[in-house]
N, C-alpha and C positions, 0 to 999 in steps of 0.2 A: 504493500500500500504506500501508496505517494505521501510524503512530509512536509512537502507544501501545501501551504493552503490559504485565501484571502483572508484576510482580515475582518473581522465584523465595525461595521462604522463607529458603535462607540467605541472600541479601542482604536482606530483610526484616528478618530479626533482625539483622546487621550496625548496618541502620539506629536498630535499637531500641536494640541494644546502646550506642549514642552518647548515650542518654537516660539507660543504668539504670546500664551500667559506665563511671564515669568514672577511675578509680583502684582497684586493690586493696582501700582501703578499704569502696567503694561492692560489694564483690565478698562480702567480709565480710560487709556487713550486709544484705546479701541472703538470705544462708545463713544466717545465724542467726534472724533472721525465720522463715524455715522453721523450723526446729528448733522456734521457739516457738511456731510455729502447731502443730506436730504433739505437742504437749504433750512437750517435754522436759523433765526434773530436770537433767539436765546434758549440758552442751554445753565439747566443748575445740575449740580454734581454735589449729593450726600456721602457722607462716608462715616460708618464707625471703626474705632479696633481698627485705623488707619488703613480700613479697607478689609481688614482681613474676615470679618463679622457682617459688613454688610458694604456695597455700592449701589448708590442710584444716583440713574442719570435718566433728565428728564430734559424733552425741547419738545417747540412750537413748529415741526419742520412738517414736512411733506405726509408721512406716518407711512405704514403701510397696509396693504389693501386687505382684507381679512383673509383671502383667497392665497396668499403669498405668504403670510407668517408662517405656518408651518415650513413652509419649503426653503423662509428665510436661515430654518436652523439645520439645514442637510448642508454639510460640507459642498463646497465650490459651488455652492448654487448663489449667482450674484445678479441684480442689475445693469451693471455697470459697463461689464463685456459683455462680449459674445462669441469673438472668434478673436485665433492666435493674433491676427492683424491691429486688432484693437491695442494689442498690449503695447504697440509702439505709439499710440497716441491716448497714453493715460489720462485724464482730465481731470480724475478723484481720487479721493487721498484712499480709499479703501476699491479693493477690486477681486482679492483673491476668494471671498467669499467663507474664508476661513474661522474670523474671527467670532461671531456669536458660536457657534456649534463645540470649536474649542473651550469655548469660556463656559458654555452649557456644561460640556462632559466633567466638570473638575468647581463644579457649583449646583447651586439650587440657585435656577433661574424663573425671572416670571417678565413675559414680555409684553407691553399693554400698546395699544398702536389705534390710531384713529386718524382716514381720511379724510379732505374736504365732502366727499361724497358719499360719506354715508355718516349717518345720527347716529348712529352707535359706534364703537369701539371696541377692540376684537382683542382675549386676554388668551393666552398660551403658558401656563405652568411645566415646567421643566426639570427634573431630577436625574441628574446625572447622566445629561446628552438624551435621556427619553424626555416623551412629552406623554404628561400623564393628563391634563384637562386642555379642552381647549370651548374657546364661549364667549359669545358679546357679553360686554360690562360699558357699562356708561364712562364715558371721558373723553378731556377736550381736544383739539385737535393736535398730532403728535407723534412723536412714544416715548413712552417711559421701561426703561430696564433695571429692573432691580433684581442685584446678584447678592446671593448670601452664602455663608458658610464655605469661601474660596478656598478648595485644596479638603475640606471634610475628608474627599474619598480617595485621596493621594496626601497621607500623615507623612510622609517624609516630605514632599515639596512643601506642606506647611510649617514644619518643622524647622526650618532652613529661615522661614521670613525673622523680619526682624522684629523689634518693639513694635506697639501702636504708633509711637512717634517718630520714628525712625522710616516708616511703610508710609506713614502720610507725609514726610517730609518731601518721600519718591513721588507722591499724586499730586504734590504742592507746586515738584518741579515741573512734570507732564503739564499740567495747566495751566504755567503760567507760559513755556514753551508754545503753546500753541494760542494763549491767545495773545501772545504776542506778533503772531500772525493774522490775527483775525478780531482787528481793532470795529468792525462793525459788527461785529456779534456779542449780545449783552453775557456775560459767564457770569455766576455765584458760585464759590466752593465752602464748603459747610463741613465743619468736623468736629462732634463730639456737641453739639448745640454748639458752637460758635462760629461764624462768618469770617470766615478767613480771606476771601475777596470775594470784590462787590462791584466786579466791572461793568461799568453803562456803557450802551454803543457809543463810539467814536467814529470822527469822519477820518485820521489820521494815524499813522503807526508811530508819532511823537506822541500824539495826544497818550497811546495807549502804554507805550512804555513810562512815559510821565507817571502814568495811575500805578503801573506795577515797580518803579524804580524810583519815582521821585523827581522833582522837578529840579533839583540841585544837580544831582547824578547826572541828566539826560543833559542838562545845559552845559557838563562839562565836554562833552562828548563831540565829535567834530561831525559834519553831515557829510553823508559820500554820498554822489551819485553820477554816474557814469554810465555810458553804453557802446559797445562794439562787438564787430564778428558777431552776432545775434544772440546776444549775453549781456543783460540791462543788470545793472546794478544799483543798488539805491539802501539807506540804510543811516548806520552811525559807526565809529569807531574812536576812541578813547584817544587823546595826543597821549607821547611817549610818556609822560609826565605819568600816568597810570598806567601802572603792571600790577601784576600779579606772580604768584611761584607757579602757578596751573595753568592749561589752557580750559580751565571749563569753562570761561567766561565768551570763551571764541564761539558765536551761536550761529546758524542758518537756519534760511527759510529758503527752498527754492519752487514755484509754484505752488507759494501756500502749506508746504510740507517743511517741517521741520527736519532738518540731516544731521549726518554724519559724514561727511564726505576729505580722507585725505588730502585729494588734490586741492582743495579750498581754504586747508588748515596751513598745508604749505606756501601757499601764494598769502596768504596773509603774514606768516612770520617771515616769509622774503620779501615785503609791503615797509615792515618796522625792523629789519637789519640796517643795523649800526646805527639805530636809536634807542633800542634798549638794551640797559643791563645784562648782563652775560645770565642767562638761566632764566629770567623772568617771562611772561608771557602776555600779551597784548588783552583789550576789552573788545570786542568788535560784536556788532550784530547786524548783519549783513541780508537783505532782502533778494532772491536772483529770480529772476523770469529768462526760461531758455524756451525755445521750441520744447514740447514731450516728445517727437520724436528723435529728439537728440539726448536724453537721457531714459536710463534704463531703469528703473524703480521697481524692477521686480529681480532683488538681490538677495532679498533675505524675507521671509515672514512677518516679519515686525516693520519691515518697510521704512526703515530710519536711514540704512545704505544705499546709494547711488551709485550708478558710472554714467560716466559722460562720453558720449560718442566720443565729440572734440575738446578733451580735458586740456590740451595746450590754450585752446581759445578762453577757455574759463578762465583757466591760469593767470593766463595775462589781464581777463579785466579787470579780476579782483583784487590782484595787485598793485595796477595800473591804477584804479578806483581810490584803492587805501592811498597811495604814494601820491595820488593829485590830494588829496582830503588835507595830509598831514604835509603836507611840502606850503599848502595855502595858509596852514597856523607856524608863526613864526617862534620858534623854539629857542629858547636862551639858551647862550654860547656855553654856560655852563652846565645845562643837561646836555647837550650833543657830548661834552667834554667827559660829562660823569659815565656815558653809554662807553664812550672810547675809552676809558682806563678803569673798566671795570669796579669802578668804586659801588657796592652797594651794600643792602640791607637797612634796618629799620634803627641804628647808631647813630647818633651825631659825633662827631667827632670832637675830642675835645682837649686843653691845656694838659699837661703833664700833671698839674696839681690835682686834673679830676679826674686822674685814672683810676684810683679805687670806687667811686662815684658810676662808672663807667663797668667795671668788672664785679664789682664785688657782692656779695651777697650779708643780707644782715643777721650772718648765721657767726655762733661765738666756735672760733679755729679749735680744733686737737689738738694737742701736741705738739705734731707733727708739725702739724699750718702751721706754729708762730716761730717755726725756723725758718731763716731760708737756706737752702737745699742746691745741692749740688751731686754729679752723680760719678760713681768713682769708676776702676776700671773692671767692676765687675759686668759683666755681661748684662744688659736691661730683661732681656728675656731670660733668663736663668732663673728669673723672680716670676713664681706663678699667678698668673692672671689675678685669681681667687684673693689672692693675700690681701691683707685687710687694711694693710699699711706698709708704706716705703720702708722697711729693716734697716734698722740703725748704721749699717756699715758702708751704706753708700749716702748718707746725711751727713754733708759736713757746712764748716761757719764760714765756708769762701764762698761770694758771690761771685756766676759767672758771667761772664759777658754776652750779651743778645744781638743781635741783629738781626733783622725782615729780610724776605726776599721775595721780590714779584708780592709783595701786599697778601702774603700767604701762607710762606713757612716763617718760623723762627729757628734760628741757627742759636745753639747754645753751647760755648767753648768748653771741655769739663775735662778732668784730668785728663782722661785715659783716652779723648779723642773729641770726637762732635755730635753733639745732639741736632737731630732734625726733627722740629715739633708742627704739625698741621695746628695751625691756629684755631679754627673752625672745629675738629674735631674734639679739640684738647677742650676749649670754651663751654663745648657741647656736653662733655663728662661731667666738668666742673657744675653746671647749671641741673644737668640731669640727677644727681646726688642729690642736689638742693633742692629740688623740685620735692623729689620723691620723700622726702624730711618733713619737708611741708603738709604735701597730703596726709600722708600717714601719721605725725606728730605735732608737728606746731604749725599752725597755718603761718604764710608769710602778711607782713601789711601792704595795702598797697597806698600807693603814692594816690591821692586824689585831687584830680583835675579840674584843672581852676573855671572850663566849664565842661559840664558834662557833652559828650559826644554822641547822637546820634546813628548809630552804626548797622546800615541796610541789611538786610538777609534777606535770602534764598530760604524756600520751603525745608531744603535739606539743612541748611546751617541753622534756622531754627528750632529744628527736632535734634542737631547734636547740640545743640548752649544748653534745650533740656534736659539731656541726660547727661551732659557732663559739667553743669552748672555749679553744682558742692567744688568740685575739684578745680575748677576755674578761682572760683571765689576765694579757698583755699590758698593758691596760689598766688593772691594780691588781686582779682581783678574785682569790681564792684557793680553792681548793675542795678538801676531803678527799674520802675515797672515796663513791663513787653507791652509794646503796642503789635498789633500783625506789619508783619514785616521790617520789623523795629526791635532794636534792643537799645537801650541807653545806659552807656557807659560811663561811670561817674568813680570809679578808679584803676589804675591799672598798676601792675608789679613794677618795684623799686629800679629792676633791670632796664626796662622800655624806656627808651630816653626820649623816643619821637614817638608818640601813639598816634598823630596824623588823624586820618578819617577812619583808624580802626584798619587799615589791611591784613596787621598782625594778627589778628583776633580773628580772621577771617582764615587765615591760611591753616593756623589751628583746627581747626573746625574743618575745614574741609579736607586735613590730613587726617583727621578724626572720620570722617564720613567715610572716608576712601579704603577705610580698616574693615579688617571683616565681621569685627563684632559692634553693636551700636551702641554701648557703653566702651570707652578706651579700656581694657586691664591699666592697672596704674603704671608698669612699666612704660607700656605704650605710649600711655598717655606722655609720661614724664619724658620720653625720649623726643614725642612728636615739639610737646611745649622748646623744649632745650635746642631744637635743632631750628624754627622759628626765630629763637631771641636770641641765639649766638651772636659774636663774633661770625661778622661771615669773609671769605675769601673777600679778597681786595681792598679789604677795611685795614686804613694803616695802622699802625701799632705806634707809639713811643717806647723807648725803650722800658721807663718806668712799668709800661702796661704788659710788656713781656716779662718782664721779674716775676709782676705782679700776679699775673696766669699762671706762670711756673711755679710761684709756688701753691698758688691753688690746686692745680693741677695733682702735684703730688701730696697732697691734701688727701686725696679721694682714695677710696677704699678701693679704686682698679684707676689706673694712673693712663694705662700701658691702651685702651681699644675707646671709642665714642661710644653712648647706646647703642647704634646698629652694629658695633661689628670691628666697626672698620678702624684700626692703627691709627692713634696720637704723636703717635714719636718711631723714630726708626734712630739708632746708634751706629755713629761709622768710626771703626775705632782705630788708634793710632797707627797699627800694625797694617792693617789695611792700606793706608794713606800711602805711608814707609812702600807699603809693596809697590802701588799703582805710579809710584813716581822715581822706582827704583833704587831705591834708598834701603833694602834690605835685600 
C-alpha cells in the first residue's frame, strides 16, 4: 500500500497557518488588510491578553455577500485574482486567499459581514478551521472578525508568545505601520479598556505621522520627494543630526504596502554615507509608487518581502531622493566633521578635572579600587577569568603610563611589556558590575533634570519600559506619568552626561525588545544598559580618564572579557617585542 497521501485541509491550513500567523500581531495585520482591500473609512481593532485571548477587528467596508462567506474560509479561495497573469499586476495588499482559513484553523473564529444589498447580515462561527453554524444576524454595514483563544489547539506555538505587553507592543507596531500609510482611513486601537490610538481621517501623510509621532518629531525631519525611471518617491527623512544604533527606524511603504525590502535599506544608508557616525543608523520613512508589474509581492506568505524587477532603478531614486533632501539642509561644518572622525556616543567630552565626573560611578571602591595598579610580568591570562579579584602579586604602587590610539585603544606601559586595553569594552565591564549592584542591592540615584523630557515611543518600546521599569528606575532613571505614546522622563543615571531627546533610553529598550525573553534576565539587562552608556570607540580619553578606567577596571570581579564575551585587554610582552625586532 502507497504512503503517500493528500492532506486533509484543516491540517493544510495548520500548515499555512505557520507561515501567515506567527503572533497576534501577524493576526492583526491580516485583518486589517482586509478591511483595506474592501474599501474601508474606518477600521477599530480590540485586543485582550495583547491579543493572545481575544482580537477584533471591525470596518465600514464593502462586507461580504452571505453566498461567499463560507467559501471566504477555504484556502486560496480569493476575490482578488483569478488567473497566474493577474499576479503580475497586484492592486491589493491581500491576494493569496490564505489568511482567514489559517487564522480559523489555530483559533475560535466568528465572522459577521453585511452588504449594501441586503438588511441583514450573515454570521459564520468557526472552530478550529470547521464551520460549525452559519445564519443571518442583524448588523450594520461591514464585517466584523473576532478571533479568540489564538494557538488553544497548537500549546506549543502558544507557549512560545510573549507577555500581554510585550504581544500588544507587536499589534501597537503592525498598526501604526500601516496607518501610517493610510492617512484617510479613521483607525482606533483599544487594549485592555484603554485607547491607545484615536486616528481621525487625514487629507495628508504629514498630517498622519504628526498624530502618530508628534509634531516636534515630524518638523524635525526633512521632506523628500522625487521621481525617475518610473519610481516616485515622496516621504520624510531625518538630517544627519539624528541617528540611531538600529535601522528599525528605516520604514517603507511601496503601493500602500508596508516592506521589507534590502535593496531600499541599502540605497538609503548609501543616501547618508559620510554623514553619519560610524555604526549608527538613519530615520527615514519613505513613500514609493512603482508600476505592480515591476514588483513581485508574492515572496513570502506574510507578504512584507518584495523584489523589484528593476532594483538598480529603485536604487538610485531613493538614494538620489535622500541625497537631494539632505544636501538642500545645510549641515554644520562641525557634524560633517564629527561623521568624519568618528567621534560618537551619548558623552560630552570634558576638562581633565571632570574625569571622574565623567567615568565614575557612586559606588564606595574595594580594596582593591583604592590602589592604583599596575601589572607585573606574570602572564594576564594565567589568572582565571572567574577570580574574584586582581591577586596581590601583580598590584603594585607604580603608576603606568597611558596613551590612546585611533580614539580607541589605551596602551599601558607595565613592567614586563605592554598593555593593550579596548576602551569601550573595559568601560563596558566596569559599568556592567555596577549596574548589576544596583538592581540587585542598592538602587543607584539619578541625577534629575532640570526639565523633564518628553520621550516618544513605539508600541514595542512601551511594552519593554513596562516590564523593565523596576530595573530602569533602579538604575537612576525617573519617570512621571505614561501618556500613550509618551513617557516622561524627569531623571536619569549619574553616568548620562547628555540625555538629549532620550535616544539612550531608546536604544535600551529596543536592545531589550530584540532579546528573546520580554522581561531582560538581569545579566542581560545589565550588559545591554552598560554597552548603551559606555565609553564608546572614538571618544577621546585624557590621560587622567585612562588611569582612571584602569583602575576601575581592575576593580571588577573579571577584569580580563566585557558582558558579551569579548576581550578588555590583550598583553604583549617584552620577550615578544625583543623577538619581532631581533633583539633576542
Amino acid at each position: 500500500m502507497g504512503r503517500i497521501r493528500v492532506l486533509s485541509d484543516n491540517v493544510a491550513n495548520r500548515i499555512a497557518a505557520g507561515e501567515v500567523v506567527e503572533r497576534p500581531a501577524s493576526v492583526v495585520k491580516e485583518l486589517i488588510e482586509n478591511s483595506i482591500d474592501a474599501d474601508a473609512s474606518r477600521i477599530g481593532i480590540i485586543v485582550e491578553s495583547g491579543g493572545k485571548d481575544l482580537i477584533v477587528v471591525t470596518d465600514n467596508g464593502l462586507g461580504i455577500c452571505p453566498e461567499d462567506i463560507e467559501l471566504s474560509l477555504k484556502r486560496h479561495a480569493t476575490s482578488k485574482i483569478s488567473d497566474a497573469d493577474d499576479l503580475h499586476h497586484i492592486g491589493t495588499l491581500g491576494f493569496r486567499g490564505e489568511a482567514l482559513p489559517s487564522i480559523a484553523s489555530v483559533s475560535r473564529l466568528e465572522l459577521i459581514s453585511r452588504t449594501a444589498d441586503n438588511e441583514l447580515g450573515f454570521r459564520a462561527s468557526v472552530n478550529q478551521g470547521i464551520v460549525e453554524e452559519l445564519g443571518d444576524v442583524g448588523a450594520p454595514m461591514g464585517t466584523t472578525v473576532r478571533v479568540s483563544e489564538l494557538f488553544f489547539n497548537t500549546p506549543a506555538r502558544r507557549k512560545f508568545l510573549k507577555t500581554a505587553s510585550t504581544e500588544f507592543g507587536h499589534v501597537h507596531d503592525v498598526v501604526e505601520r500601516i496607518a501610517a500609510a493610510y492617512p484617510r482611513i479613521a483607525i482606533t486601537l483599544k487594549h485592555a479598556d484603554k485607547i491607545h490610538l484615536d486616528l481621525p481621517q487625514v487629507g495628508t501623510y504629514k498630517e498622519r505621522l504628526i498624530a502618530l509621532w508628534g509634531e516636534e518629531r515630524v518638523d524635525e525631519m526633512l521632506e523628500v520627494e522625487a521621481g525617475e525611471s518610473g519610481v516616485a518617491v515622496f516621504g520624510y527623512a531625518a538630517p544627519p543630526t539624528i541617528h540611531w544604533s538600529t535601522g528599525k527606524n528605516i520604514r517603507f511603504v511601496l503601493n500602500g504596502r508596508p516592506i521589507i525590502n534590502k535593496t531600499m535599506i541599502a540605497a538609503v544608508r548609501r543616501a547618508y554615507e559620510g554623514t553619519l557616525p560610524p555604526g549608527r543608523q538613519p530615520q527615514v520613512m519613505l513613500f514609493l509608487e512603482v508600476a505592480p508589474e515591476l514588483v513581485d509581492v508574492n515572496v513570502h506568505p506574510m507578504k512584507l518581502e518584495v523584489r523589484f524587477r528593476r532594483s538598480k532603478d529603485v536604487f538610485q531614486a531613493v538614494a538620489r531622493a535622500i541625497k537631494g533632501a539632505i544636501g538642500r539642509e545645510k549641515l554644520p561644518d562641525e557634524i560633517i566633521a564629527s561623521a568624519r572622525e568618528a567621534t560618537i556616543g551619548n558623552f560630552q567630552m570634558r576638562k581633565p578635572a571632570e574625569t571622574q565626573e565623567r567615568l565614575r560611578f557612586e559606588s564606595t571602591p574595594n580594596s582593591t579600587a583604592e590602589k592604583t595598579v599596575t601589572i607585573t610580568e606574570r602572564e594576564i591570562y594565567e589568572t582565571p577569568v572567574f577570580d574574584a579579584s586582581v591577586p596581590g602579586d601583580i598590584v603594585e604602587q607604580t603608576t603606568p603610563t597611558f596613551w590612546q590610539a585611533h580614539r580607541t585603544y589605551i596602551f599601558a606601559e607595565t613592567k614586563g611589556g605592554v598593555l593593550v586595553i579596548d576602551q569601550h569594552a573595559a568601560h563596558e565591564r566596569v559599568l556592567f558590575e555596577e549596574i548589576l549592584r544596583r538592581i540587585t542591592r542598592e538602587p543607584g540615584s539619578g541625577q534629575r533634570l532640570l526639565f523633564p523630557v518628553a520621550v516618544s515611543l513605539t508600541g514595542i518600546q512601551e511594552a519593554t519600559l513596562r516590564e523593565n521599569k523596576v530595573n530602569l528606575e533602579r538604575l537612576g532613571f525617573g519617570f512621571g506619568p505614561p501618556a500613550p505614546g509618551y513617557i516622561l522622563v524627569e531623571a536619569v543615571p549619574q553616568e548620562i552626561a547628555h540625555f538629549g531627546k532620550g535616544d539612550i533610553l531608546l536604544e535600551v529598550l529596543d536592545d531589550i525588545a530584540e532579546g528573546n525573553s520580554e522581561t531582560a534576565a538581569l545579566d542581560d539587562f545589565a550588559a545591554m544598559a552598560a554597552c548603551r552608556m559606555a565609553i564608546k570607540a572614538g571618544d577621546e580619553m585624557s590621560r587622567e580618564e585612562m588611569a582612571f578606567l584602569f583602575d576601575r577596571l581592575f576593580a571588577t570581579e573579571n577584569p580580563y572579557t566585557c558582558p558579551h564575551g569579548r576581550p578588555t585587554l590583550i598583553r604583549i610582552n617584552l620577550d615578544e617585542l625583543e623577538k619581532r625586532f631581533a633583539r633576542k
